[in-house]
LODORO-105952 format. One record per residue (C-alpha): residue number from 0; residue in one letter; y, x, z. Coordinates in pm, 1 decimal. Layout:
<guses>
+-----+---+----------+----------+----------+
!   k ! r !       c2 !       c1 !       c3 !
+-----+---+----------+----------+----------+
! NUM ! A !        Y !        X !        Z !
...
+-----+---+----------+----------+----------+
</guses>
This chain:
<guses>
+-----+---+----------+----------+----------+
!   k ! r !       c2 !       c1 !       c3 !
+-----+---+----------+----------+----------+
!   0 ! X !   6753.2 !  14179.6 !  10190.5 !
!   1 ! X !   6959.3 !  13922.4 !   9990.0 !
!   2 ! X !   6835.6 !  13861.1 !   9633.7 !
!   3 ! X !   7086.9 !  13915.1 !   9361.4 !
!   4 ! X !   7104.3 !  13657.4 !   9010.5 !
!   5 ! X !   6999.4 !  14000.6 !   8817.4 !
!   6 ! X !   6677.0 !  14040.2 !   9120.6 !
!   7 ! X !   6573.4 !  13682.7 !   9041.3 !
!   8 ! X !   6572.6 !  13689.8 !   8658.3 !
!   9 ! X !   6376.3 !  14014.7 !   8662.0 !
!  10 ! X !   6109.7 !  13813.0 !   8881.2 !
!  11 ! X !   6113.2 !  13500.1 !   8646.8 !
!  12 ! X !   6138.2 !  13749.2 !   8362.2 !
!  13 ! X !   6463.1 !  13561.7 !   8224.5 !
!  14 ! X !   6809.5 !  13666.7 !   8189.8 !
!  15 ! X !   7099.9 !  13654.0 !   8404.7 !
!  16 ! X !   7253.6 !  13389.7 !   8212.1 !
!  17 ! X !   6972.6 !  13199.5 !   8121.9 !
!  18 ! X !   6915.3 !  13186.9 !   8545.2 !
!  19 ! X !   7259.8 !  13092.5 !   8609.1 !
!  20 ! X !   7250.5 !  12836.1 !   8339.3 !
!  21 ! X !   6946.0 !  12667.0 !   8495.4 !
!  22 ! X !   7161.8 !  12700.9 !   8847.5 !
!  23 ! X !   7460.2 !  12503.6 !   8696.7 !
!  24 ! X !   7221.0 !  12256.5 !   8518.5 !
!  25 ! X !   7360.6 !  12316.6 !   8158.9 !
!  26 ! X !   7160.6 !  12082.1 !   7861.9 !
!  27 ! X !   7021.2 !  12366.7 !   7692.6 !
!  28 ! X !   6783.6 !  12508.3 !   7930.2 !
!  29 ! X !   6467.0 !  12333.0 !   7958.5 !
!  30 ! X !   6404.7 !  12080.8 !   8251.7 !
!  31 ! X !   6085.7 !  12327.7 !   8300.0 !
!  32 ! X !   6288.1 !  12643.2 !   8333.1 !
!  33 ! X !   6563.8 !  12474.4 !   8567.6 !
!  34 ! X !   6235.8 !  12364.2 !   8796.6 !
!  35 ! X !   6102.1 !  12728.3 !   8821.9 !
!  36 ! X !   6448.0 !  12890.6 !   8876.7 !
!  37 ! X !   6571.2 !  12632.8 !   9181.1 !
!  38 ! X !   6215.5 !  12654.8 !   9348.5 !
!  39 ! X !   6203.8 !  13016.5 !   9361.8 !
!  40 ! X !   6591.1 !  13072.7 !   9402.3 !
!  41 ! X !   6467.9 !  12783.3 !   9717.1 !
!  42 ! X !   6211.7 !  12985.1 !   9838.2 !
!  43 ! X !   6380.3 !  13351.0 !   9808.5 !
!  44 ! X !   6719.6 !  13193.2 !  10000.2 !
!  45 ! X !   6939.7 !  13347.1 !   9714.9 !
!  46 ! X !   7316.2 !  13197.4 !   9823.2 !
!  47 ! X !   7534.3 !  13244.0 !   9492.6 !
!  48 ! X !   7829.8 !  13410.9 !   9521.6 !
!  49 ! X !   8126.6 !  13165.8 !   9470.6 !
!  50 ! X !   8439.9 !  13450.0 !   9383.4 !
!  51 ! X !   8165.4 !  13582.4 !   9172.1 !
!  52 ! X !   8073.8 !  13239.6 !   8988.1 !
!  53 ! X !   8473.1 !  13178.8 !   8926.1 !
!  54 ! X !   8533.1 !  13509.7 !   8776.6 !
!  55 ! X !   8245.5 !  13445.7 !   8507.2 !
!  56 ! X !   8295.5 !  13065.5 !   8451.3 !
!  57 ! X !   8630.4 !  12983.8 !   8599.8 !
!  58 ! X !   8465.4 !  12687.0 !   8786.7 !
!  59 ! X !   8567.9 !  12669.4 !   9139.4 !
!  60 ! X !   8291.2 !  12388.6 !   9184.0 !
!  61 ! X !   8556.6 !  12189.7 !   9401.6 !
!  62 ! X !   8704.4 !  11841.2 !   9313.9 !
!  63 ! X !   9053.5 !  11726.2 !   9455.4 !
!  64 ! X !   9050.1 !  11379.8 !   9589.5 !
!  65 ! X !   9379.8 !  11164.8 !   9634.3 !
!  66 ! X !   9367.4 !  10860.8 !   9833.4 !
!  67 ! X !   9683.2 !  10647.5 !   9900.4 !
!  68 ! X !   9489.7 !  10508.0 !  10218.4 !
!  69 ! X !   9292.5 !  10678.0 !  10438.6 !
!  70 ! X !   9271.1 !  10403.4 !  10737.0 !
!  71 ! X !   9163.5 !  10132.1 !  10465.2 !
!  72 ! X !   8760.7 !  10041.4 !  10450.0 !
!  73 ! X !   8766.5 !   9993.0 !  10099.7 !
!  74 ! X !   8874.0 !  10380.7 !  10010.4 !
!  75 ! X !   8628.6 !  10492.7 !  10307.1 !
!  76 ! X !   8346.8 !  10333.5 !  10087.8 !
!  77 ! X !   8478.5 !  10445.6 !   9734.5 !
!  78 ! X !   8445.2 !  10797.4 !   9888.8 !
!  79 ! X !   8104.5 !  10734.6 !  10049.0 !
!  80 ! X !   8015.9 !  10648.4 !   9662.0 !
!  81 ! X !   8227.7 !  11002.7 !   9549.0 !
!  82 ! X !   8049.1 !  11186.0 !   9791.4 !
!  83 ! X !   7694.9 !  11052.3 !   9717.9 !
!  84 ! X !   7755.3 !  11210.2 !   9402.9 !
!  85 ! X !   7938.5 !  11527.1 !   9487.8 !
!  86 ! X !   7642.1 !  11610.8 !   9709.1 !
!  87 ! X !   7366.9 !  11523.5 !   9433.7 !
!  88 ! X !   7578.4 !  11792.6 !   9191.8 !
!  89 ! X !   7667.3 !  12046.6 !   9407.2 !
!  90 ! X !   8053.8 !  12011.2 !   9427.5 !
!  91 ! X !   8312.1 !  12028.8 !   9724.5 !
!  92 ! X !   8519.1 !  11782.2 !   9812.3 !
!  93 ! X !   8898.3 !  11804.5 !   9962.8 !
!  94 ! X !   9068.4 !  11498.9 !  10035.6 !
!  95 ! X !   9443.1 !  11486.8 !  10023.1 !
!  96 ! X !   9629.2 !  11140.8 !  10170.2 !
!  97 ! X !   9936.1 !  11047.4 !   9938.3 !
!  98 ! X !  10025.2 !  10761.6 !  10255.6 !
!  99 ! X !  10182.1 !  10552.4 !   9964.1 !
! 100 ! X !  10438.1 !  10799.2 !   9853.7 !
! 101 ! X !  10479.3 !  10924.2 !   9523.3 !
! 102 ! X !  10632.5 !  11246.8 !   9660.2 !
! 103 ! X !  10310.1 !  11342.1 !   9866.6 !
! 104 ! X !  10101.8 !  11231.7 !   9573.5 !
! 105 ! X !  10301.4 !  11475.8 !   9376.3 !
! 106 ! X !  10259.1 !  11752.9 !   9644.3 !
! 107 ! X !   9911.0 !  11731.2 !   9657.5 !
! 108 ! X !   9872.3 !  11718.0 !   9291.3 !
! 109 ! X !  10050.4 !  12022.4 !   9250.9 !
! 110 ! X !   9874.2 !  12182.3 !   9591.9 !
! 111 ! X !   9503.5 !  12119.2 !   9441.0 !
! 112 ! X !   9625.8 !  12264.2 !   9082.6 !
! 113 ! X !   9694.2 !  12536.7 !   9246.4 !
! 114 ! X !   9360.0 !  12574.1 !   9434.7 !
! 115 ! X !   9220.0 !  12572.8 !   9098.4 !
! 116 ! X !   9003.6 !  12280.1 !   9149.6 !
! 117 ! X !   8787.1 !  12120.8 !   8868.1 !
! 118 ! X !   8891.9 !  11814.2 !   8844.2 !
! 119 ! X !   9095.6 !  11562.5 !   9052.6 !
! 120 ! X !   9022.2 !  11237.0 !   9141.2 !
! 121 ! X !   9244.2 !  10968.8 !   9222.2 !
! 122 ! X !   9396.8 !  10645.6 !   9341.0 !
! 123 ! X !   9808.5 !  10633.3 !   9296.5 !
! 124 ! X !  10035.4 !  10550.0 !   9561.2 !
! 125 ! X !  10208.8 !  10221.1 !   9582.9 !
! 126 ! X !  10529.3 !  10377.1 !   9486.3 !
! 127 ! X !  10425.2 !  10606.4 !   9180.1 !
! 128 ! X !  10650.3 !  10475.1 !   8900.7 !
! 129 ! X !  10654.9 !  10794.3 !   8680.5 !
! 130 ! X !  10353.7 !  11000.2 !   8611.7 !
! 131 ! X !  10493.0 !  11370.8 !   8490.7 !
! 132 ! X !  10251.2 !  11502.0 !   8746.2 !
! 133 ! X !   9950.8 !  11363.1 !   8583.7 !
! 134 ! X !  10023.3 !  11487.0 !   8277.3 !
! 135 ! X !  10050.8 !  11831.4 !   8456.8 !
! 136 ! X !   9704.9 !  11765.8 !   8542.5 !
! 137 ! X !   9594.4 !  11697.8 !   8191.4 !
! 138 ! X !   9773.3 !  12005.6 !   8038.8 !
! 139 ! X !   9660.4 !  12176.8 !   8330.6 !
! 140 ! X !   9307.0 !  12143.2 !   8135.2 !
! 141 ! X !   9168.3 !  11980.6 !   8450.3 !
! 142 ! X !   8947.4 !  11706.5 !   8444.7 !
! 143 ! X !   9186.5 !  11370.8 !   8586.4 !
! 144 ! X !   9017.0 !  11046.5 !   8669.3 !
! 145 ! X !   9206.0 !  10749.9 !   8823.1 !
! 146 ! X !   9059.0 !  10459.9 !   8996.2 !
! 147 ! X !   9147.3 !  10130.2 !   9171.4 !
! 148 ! X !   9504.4 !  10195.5 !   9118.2 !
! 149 ! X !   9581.6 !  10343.8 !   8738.6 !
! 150 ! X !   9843.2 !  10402.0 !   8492.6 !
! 151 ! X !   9721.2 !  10278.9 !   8157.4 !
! 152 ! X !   9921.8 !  10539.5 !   7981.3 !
! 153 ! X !   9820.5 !  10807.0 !   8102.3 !
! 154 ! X !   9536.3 !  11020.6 !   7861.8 !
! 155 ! X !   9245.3 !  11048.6 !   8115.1 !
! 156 ! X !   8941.5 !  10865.5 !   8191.4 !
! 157 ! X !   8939.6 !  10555.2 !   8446.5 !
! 158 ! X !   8779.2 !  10336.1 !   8665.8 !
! 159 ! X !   8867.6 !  10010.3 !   8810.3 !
! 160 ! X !   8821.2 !   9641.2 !   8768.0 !
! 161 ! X !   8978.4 !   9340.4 !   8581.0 !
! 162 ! X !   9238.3 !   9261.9 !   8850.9 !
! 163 ! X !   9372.0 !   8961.4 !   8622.7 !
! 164 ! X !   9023.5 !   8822.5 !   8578.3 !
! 165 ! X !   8968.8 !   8889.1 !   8978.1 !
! 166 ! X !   9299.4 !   8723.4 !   9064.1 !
! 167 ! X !   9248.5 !   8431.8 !   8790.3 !
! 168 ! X !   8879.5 !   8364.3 !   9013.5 !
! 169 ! X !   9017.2 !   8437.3 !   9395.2 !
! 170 ! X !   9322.1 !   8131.2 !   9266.4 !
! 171 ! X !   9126.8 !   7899.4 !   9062.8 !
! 172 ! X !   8834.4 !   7903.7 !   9388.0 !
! 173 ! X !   9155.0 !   7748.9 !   9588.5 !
! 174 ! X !   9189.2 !   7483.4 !   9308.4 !
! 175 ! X !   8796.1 !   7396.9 !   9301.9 !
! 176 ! X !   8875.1 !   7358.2 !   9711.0 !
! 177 ! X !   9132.6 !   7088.9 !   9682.5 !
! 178 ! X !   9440.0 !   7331.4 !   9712.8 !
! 179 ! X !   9745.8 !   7278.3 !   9521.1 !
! 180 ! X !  10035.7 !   7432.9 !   9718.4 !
! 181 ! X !   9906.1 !   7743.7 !   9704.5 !
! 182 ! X !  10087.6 !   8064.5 !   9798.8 !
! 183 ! X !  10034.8 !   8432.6 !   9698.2 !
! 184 ! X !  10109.7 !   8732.6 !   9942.1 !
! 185 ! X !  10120.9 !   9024.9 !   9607.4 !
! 186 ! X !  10146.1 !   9407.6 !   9604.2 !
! 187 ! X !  10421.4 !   9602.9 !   9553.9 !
! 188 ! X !  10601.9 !   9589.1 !   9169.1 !
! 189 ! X !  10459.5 !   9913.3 !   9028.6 !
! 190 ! X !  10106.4 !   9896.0 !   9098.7 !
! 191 ! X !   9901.9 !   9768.3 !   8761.4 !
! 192 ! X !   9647.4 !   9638.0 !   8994.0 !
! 193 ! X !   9909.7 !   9440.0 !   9170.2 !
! 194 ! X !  10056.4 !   9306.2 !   8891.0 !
! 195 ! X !   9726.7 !   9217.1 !   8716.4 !
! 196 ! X !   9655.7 !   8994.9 !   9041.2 !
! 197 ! X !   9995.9 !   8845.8 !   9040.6 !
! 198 ! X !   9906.6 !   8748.7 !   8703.8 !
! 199 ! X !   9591.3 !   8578.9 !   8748.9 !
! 200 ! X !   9744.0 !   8355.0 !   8966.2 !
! 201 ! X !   9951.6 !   8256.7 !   8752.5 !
! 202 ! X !   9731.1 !   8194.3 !   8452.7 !
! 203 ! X !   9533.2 !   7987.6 !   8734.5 !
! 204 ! X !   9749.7 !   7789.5 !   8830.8 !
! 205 ! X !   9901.2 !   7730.9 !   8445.4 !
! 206 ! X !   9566.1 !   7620.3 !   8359.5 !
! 207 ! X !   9490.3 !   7385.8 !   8605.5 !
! 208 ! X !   9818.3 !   7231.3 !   8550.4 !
! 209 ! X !   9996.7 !   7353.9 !   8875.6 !
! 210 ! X !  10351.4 !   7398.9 !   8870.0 !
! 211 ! X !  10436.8 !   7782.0 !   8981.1 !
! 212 ! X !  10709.0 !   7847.2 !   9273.3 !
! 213 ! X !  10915.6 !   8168.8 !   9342.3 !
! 214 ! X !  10931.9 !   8080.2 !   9662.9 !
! 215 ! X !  10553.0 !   8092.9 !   9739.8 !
! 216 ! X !  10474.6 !   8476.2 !   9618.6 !
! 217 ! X !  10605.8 !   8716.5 !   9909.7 !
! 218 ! X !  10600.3 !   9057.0 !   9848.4 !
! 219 ! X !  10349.7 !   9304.7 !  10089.2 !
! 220 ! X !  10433.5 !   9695.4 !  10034.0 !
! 221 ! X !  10202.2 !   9788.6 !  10324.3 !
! 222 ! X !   9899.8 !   9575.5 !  10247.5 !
! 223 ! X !   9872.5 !   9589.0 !  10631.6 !
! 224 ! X !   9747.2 !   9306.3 !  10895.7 !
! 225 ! X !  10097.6 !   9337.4 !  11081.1 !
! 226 ! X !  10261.1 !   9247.4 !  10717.1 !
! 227 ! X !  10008.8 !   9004.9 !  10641.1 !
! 228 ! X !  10092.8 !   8829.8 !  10961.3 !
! 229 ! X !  10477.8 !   8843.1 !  10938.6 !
! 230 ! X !  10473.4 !   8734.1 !  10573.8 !
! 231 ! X !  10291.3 !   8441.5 !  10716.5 !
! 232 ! X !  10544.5 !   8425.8 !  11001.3 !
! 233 ! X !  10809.5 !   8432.3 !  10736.6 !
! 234 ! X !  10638.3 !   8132.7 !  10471.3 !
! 235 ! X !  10623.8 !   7881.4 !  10813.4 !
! 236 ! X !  10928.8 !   7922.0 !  10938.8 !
! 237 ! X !  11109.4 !   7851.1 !  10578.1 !
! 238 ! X !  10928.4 !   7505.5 !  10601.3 !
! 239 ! X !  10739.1 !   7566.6 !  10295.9 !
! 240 ! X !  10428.0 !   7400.5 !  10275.6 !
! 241 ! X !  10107.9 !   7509.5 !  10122.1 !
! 242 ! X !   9700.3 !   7458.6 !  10170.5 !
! 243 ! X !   9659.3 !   7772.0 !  10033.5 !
! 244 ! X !   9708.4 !   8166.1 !  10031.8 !
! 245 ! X !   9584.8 !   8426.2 !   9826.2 !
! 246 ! X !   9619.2 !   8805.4 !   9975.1 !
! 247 ! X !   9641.0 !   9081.3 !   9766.1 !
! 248 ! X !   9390.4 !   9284.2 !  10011.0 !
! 249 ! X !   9185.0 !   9163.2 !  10326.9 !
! 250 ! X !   9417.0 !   9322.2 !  10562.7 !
! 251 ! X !   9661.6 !   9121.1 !  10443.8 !
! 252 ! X !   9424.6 !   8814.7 !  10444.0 !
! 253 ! X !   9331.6 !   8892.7 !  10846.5 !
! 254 ! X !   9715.1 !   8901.7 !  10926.3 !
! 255 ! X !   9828.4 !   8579.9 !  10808.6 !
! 256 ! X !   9461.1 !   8424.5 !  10996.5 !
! 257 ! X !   9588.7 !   8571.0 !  11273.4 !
! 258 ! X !   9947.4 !   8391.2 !  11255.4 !
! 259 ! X !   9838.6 !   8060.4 !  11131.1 !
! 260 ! X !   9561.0 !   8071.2 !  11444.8 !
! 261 ! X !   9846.1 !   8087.4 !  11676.9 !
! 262 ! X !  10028.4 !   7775.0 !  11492.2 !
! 263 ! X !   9698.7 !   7607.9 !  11586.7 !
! 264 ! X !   9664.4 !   7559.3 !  11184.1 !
! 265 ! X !   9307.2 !   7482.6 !  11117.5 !
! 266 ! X !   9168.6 !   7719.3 !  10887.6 !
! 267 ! X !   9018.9 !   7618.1 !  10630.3 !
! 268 ! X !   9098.8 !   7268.5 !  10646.5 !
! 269 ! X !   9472.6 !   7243.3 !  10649.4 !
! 270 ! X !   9513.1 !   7567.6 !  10490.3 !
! 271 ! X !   9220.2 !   7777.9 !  10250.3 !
! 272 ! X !   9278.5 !   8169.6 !  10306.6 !
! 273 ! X !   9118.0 !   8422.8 !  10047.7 !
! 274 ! X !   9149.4 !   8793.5 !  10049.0 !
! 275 ! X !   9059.2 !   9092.2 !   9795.2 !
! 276 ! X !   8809.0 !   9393.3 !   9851.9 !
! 277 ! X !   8550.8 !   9248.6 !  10089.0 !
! 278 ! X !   8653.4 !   9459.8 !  10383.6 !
! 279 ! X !   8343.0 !   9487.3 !  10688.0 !
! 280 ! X !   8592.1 !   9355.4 !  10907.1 !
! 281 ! X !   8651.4 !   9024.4 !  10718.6 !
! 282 ! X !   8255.6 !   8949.3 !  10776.6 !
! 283 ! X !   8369.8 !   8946.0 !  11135.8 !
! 284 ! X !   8628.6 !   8766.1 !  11233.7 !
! 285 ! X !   8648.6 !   8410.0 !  11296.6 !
! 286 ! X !   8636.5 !   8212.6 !  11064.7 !
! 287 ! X !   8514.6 !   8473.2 !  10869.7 !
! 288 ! X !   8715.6 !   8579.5 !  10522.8 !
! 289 ! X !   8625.9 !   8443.1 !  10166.2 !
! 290 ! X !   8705.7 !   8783.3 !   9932.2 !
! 291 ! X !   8704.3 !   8966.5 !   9612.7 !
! 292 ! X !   8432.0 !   9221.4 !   9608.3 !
! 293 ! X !   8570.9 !   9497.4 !   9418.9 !
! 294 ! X !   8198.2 !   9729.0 !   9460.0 !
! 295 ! X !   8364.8 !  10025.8 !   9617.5 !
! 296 ! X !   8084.5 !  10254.7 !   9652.7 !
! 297 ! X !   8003.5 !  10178.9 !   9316.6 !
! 298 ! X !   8338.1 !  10271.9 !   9181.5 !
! 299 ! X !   8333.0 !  10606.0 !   9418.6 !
! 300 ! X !   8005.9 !  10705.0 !   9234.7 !
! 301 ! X !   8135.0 !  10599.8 !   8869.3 !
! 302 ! X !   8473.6 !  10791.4 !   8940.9 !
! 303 ! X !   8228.1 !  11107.6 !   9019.6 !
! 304 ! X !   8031.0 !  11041.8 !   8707.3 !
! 305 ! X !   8304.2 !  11021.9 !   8479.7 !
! 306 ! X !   8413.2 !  11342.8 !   8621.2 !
! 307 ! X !   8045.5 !  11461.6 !   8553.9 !
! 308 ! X !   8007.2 !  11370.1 !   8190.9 !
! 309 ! X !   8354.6 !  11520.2 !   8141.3 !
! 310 ! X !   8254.9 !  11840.3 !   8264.9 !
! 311 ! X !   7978.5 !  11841.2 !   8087.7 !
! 312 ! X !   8168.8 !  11798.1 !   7731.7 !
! 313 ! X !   8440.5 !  12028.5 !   7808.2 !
! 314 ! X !   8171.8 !  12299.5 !   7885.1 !
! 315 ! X !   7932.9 !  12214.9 !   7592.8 !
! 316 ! X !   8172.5 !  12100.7 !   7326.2 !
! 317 ! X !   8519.9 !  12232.3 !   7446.3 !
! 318 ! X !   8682.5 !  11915.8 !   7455.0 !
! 319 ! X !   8737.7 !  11548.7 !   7677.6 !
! 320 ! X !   8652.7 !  11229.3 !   7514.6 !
! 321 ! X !   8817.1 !  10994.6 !   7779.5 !
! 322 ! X !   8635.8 !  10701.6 !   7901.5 !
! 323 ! X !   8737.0 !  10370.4 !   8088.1 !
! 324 ! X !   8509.0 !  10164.7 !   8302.8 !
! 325 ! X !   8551.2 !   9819.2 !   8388.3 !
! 326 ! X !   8347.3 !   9704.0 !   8666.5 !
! 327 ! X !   8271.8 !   9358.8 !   8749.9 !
! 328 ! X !   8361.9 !   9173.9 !   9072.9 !
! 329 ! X !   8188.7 !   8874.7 !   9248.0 !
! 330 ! X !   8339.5 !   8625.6 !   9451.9 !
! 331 ! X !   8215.3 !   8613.3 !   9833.3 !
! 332 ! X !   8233.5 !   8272.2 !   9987.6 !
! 333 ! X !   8294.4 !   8226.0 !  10360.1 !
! 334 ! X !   8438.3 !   8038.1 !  10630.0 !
! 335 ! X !   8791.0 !   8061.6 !  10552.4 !
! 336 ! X !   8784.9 !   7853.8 !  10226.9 !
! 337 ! X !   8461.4 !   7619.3 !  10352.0 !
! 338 ! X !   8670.0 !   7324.5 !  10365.1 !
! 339 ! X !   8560.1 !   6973.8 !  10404.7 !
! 340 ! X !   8663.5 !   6801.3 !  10105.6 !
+-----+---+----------+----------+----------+
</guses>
């Protein structure tokens, strides 16, 4: 015979609510208590009752996730980090793929609002350039966190890095090699992250006294290797010359390797090749990719934590205090930029 939550707190001699409180780990019931209540609810193989749960708290205990990529390494590890913490606090994941589209992202927003999720969780697509469906979210009175990819106007708590900063580093690393023609393969125009990126290289390049050229920055919409290579494709055949290239993401990166290879272009002497997001794959291919390590898992598990410590306000004190997070990033040096100067 099943145990009910009423069964249990007659055992423990508590009530109902103080038993489900200790269940949903709210602050005040006593470490103690929560330890009695989990081992016996443990040993007695009570399951609680989920439609029961949402009619007394309205919590669904599920979280919508939004990813614009689902092929991409770097979201695979931001949701290994999302997950890690999902798991630890007892919440469901379901993962929606926007596939760069603003009108999918839209769909999907409006799809998990209506699934009565918690919270959602989210990266934007390349193409989101108005963000009426966020604020949906927020008046919704569900918890929204953005990462990697943001809107800075929009009233919700964040996670991501300093993609200037990051871009500033990947460029001026070119410089330090000896490069002075150096090219940039960007995002799309809407992205911030993009644009941040974009403008690193070009504070770079200001500071170290390097005149800037339109004709050097091609735009990638993709951020795929097949782009990455025919952006390449598309730079040698104009005759412009450079000894450098910074991609706005290692697939990009691996694409123009792959182009310049077949020119029998000797990489990294004749031309330095960085990428962005430390990818496994970039570790692997030869030579093997200098990148931006953007600490995806990390940002996975600080996306879930924000989402955590929101909960946990809006339960306890009725109300969001929205938080931003800025993580660092760390420059990994490998063969593609080792040149002999």
């Amino acid at each position: 015979m099943k145990s009910s939550l009423k069964q249990i707190a007659k055992a423990l001699n508590l009530s109902t609510a103080g038993v489900s409180k200790a269940l949903n780990d709210y602050p005040d019931i006593s470490l103690a208590t929560k330890k009695i209540v989990k081992s016996y609810v443990k040993k007695v193989g009570y399951k609680a009752n989920n439609q029961a749960a949402y009619l007394r708290t309205r919590k669904t205990r599920t979280i919508g996730v939004i990813f614009p990529e689902v092929t991409n390494h770097f979201f695979s590890e931001i949701l290994e980090g999302i997950m890690d913490q999902a798991q630890k606090n007892n919440y469901t994941l379901i993962i929606g793929h926007s596939k760069e589209s603003m009108d999918e992202e839209k769909r999907l927003v409006n799809q998990f609002l209506q699934q009565k999720v918690d919270g959602i969780l989210m990266s934007l697509a390349q193409n989101t350039s108005e963000f009426s469906h966020l604020e949906d979210v927020v008046s919704n009175e569900t918890i929204l966190v953005l990462f990697d990819k943001i809107a800075r106007t929009v009233n919700c708590s964040k996670v991501s890095i300093d993609d200037k900063k990051a871009g500033f580093n990947a460029t001026e690393h070119l410089i330090k090699k000896g490069c002075s023609k150096i090219a940039h393969f960007r995002g799309d125009l809407n992205p911030q992250n993009s644009i941040d990126r974009y403008l690193g290289y070009r504070e770079a390049l200001s500071l170290h006294n390097i005149n800037y050229d339109a004709n050097k920055v091609l735009i990638s919409r993709k951020g795929s290797v097949k782009e990455g290579y025919l952006l390449a494709k598309k730079l040698y055949e104009s005759g412009i010359k450079i000894d450098g290239l910074f991609c706005v993401t290692d697939m990009v990166a691996l694409g123009a390797i792959r182009f310049f290879k077949e020119q029998k272009i000797d990489i990294p002497n004749e031309i330095c090749i960085i990428g962005f997001s430390k990818t496994m794959v970039g570790s692997f291919v030869n030579p093997s990719l200098t990148s931006i390590d953007q600490k995806a898992i990390k940002m996975g598990k600080m996306a879930m934590k924000l989402f955590i410590s929101e909960e946990k306000m809006l339960r306890t004190e009725n109300r969001l205090e929205n938080q931003y997070l800025e993580l660092k990033t760390k420059l990994i040096k490998r063969e593609s930029t080792d040149k002999i100067l």
